[in-house]
N, C-alpha and C positions, 0 to 999 in steps of 0.2 A: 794218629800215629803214622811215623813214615814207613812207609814199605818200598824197599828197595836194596839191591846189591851191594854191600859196604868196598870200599878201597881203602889200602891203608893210608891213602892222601888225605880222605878226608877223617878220619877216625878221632883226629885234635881238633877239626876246625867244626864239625860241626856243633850248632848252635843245642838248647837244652830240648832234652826231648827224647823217643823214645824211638831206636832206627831195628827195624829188620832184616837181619842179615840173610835169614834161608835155616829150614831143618830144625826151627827151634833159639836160634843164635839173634840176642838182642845186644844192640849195644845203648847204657843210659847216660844220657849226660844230662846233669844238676849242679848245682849250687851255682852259675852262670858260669858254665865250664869246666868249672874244678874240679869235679867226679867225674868219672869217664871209666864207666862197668862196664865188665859183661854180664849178662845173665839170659838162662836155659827157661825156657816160658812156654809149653803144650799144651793142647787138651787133650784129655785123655779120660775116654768114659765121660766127659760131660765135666768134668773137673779139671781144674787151672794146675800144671802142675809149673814151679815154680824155685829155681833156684839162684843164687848169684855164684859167678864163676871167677871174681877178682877184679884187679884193673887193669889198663888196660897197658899200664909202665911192666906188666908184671908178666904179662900177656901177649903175645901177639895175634891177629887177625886169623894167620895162618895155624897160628896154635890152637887160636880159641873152635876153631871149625874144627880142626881134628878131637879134640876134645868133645864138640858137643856130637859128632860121628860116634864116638866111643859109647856116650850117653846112649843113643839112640841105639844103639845095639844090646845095651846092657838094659834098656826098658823090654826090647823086645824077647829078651829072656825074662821077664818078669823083675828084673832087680829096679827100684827106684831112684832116680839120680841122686836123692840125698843118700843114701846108701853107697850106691854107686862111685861117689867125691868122697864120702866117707873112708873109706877103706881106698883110696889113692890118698889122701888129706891129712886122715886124721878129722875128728867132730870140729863142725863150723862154728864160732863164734856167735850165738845169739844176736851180742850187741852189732857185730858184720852184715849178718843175717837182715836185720833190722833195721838199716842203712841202706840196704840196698833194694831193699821193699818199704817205702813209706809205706805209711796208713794213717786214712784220718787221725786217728789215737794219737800216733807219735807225730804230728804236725800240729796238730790241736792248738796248743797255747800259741805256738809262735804264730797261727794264722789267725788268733785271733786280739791278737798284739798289732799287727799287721791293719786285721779291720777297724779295728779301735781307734789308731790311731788316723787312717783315713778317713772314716765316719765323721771322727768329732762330735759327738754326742752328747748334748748339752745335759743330760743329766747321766746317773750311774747304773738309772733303771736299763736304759736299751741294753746295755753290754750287760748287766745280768738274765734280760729276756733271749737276749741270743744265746746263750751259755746254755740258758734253763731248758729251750726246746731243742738243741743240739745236743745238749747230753741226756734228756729225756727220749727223743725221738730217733734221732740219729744214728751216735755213737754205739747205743747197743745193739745195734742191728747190723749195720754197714761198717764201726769204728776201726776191725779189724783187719780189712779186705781195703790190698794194695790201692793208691788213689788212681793209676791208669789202668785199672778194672773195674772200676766203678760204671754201669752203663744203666740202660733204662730198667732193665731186671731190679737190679739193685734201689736206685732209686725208688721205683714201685712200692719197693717191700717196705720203704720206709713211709711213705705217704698213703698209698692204697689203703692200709687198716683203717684210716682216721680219715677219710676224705668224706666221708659222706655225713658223717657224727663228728668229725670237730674239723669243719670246713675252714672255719678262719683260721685257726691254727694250723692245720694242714698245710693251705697255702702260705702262708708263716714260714713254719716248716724249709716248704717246697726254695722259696726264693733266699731262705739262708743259706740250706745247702749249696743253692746255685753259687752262693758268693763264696763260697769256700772250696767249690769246684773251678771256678773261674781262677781264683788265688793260686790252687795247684796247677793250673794252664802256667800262668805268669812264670811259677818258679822254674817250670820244666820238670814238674814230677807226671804231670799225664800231657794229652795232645789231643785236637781234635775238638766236635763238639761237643758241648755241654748239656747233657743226658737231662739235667732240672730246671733249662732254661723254660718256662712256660709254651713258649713262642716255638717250642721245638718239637720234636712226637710226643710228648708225654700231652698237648693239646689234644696229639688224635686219638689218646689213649683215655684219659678222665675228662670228665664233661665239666667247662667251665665251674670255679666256685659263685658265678652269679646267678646260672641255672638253679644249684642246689639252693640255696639261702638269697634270700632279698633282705637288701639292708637294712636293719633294723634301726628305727630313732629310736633317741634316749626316751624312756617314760619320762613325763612331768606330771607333777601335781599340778591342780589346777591355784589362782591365785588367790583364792579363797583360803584353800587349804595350806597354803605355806604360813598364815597366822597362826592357825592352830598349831603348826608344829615349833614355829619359832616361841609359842607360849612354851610347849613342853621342852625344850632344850632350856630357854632361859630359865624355869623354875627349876631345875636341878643341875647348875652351872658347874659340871665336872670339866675336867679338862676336853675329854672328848665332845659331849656336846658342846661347849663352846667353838670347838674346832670346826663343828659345822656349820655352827649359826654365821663364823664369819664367813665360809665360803657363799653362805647364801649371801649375806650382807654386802660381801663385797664383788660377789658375781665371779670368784674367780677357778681359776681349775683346780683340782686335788695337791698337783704335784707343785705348783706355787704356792697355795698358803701351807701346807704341811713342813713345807722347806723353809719359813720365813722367820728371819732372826729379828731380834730384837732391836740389833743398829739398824736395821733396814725402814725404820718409824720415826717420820717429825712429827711427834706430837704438838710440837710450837706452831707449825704452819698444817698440822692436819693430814698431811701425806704419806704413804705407804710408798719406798722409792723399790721397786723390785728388778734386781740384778739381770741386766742383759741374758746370762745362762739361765733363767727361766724363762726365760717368753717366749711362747711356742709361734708366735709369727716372726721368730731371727732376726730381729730389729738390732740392733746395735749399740741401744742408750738403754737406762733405766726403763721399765712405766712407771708411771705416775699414776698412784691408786688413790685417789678422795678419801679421806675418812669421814664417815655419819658420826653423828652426837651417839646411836648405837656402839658402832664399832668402839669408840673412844672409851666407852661404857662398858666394852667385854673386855678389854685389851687391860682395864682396870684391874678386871676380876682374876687373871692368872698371874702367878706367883713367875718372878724371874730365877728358874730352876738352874737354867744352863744359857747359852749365844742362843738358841734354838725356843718359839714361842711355845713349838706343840712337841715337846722332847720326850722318846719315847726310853721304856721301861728297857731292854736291852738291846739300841740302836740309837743311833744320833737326832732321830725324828720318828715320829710314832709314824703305824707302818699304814702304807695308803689304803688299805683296805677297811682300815677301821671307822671309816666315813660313812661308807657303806651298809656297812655290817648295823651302824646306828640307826639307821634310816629305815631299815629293814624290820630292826628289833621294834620300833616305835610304830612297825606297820605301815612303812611309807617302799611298795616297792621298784625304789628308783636309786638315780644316780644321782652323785653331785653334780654329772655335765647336767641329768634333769631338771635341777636344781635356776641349773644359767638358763635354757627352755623357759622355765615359771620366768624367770625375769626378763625374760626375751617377750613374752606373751602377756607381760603387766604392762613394758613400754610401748607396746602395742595399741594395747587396750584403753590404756589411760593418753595415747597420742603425743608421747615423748619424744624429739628430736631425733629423728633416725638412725640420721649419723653418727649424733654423741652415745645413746645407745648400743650398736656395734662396738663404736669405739670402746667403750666398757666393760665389754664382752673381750676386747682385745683382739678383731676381727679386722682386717684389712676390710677398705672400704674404696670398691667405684675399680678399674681397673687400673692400669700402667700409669696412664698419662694422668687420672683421677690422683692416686695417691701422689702424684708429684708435687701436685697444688696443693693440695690439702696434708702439709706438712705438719702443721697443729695437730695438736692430741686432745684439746677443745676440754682442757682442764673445771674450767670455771664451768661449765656447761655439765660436764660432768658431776661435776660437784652437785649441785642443783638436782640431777636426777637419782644420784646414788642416795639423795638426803632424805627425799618424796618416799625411793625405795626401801627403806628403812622404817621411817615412819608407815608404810604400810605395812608390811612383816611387823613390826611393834602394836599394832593398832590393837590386839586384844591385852596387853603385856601396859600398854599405859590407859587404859581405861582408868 
């Protein structure tokens, strides 16, 4: 925030932000110059007291000082400046009110309209996980309190609950907020630093989240055990177990095969071509997923309901946790990434082409200069090992 003596020279020019004038007298400028308030901003007893006094076409410098004189005198009789503008005014307009005090609340959408579109975010999950911890953690705590009073206090009170018991969310949490505080720097709704920048006191305040939690690896089963389970998914071929048997089958993540339609399949030449906006390593063409004499075999077995292979009940694709929840129910407590783990620890084991392996995995391979040369996606090679993979996941299933 600026602190300093305003002039009525500068009172148009300056730039967005939030200047002090003395005695309580603020002037705000927003929308990239187009608002240009006053407003009356104390503490008092420990509390923000907080008014808007107009603009500044309506207002002069010299006016708005005597005015806020007036104020300061009518506090120190005990009357309140809302009171106080009251009965000189007539009752302030809420929606005015409310203008002239942003708050998370009322910036909400359009800042995150704003991230959204920066982001670019290949699927729809992120923009609903930032929504989901912002209006769960956030907004009910801090949503209502102006965004250039937002300080480490504040912050605190929204991470400190959950820092130590839900650490990854917490810092989750912590670095969205920050994005949404940096956003109202940009507009010129606050000034100054950034109270949730990690990198800033709240370091000297909570102890790193790698102190609390070491990262955890996915559980895998061992490769023994992915027979027995792909027996039990393929003897009762519902829609949902099938939905895991291909992740295993074909090694891939949750949020690609539960998204994958039906034109996205050459059954003629055997390939799975999977849409740029899926691929978590930002490539810019299809992959090219091998189909096994398995996968061609499950892909059989579901009925063409909808565009969508694994379409769920009321949503466009059945919802990603139900993979999980399978795997779980059958007694296996893991993940589908554990799942890529087992097939990561078979090519291993059985001494499969390392590269193409990775490759399979969908795993960038070798550094900078490495991935230059190695522009192939080593198809045929793939093919070969995703076929072996299979036939071992099947090996109790075709006895």
């Amino acid at each position: 925030m600026s602190i300093q003596k305003l002039t009525a020279n500068k009172l148009r020019t300056l730039p967005d932000g939030m200047y002090a004038d003395g005695n309580g007298l603020f002037l705000r400028v927003q929308y990239d110059g187009a608002g240009r308030t006053w407003v009356y901003r104390r503490k008092v007893g420990g509390s923000q007291v907080r008014v808007g006094l107009g603009p500044i076409g309506q207002m002069s410098l010299d006016a708005a000082r005597k005015l806020v004189a007036r104020i300061n005198d009518a506090m120190a009789e005990g009357i309140s400046p809302k009171d106080f503008l009251e009965s000189l005014y007539g009752p302030k307009d809420e929606k005015e009110e409310e203008n002239n005090t942003p708050c998370l609340n009322s910036i909400f959408e359009t800042a995150m309209k704003d991230i959204a579109d920066l982001k670019r975010w290949r699927n729809e999950d992120s923009e609903r996980q930032w929504r989901s911890n912002m209006q769960t953690y956030v907004l009910p705590v801090i949503g209502d309190i102006p965004l250039d009073e937002i300080g480490i206090k504040e912050v605190l009170s929204v991470v400190e609950p959950i820092w130590n018991t839900k650490t990854e969310t917490a810092s989750r949490v912590l670095g969205r907020l920050a994005t949404f505080l940096n956003w109202a720097n940009v507009h010129g709704y606050r000034s100054g630093e950034n109270p949730a920048q990690w990198n800033g006191k709240i370091a000297m305040i909570l102890p790193s989240p790698n102190r609390i939690k070491e990262k955890k690896h996915h559980a895998a089963i061992s490769i023994d055990e992915v027979q027995v389970l792909c027996k039990q998914l393929w003897e009762k071929p519902i829609q949902g177990n099938l939905a895991v048997l291909l992740g295993i089958l074909t090694a891939t993540r949750v949020q690609e095969f539960l998204d994958a339609k039906w034109e996205e399949f050459d059954f003629e030449n055997r390939i799975w071509y999977m849409p740029p906006e899926r691929r978590k390593d930002g490539k810019g063409i299809p992959l090219r997923v091998p189909l096994s004499n398995e996968v061609l075999a499950l892909l059989s077995k579901l009925p063409h309901l909808t565009d969508y292979v694994f379409p769920g009940m009321f949503a466009k694709t059945m919802s990603k946790t139900t993979p999980c929840k399978i795997l779980k129910d059958k007694g296996y407590n893991v993940t589908m990434h554990g799942m890529r783990s087992t097939f990561r620890d078979w090519a291993a084991t059985t001494r499969q082409d390392w590269v193409a392996s990775e490759k399979a995995l969908s795993h960038s391979v070798g550094n900078e200069v490495t991935q230059a040369y190695l522009r192939t996606d080593m198809l045929d090679e793939r093919r070969e090992i995703m076929q072996k993979w299979a036939d071992h996941c099947f090996k109790l299933i075709n006895k």
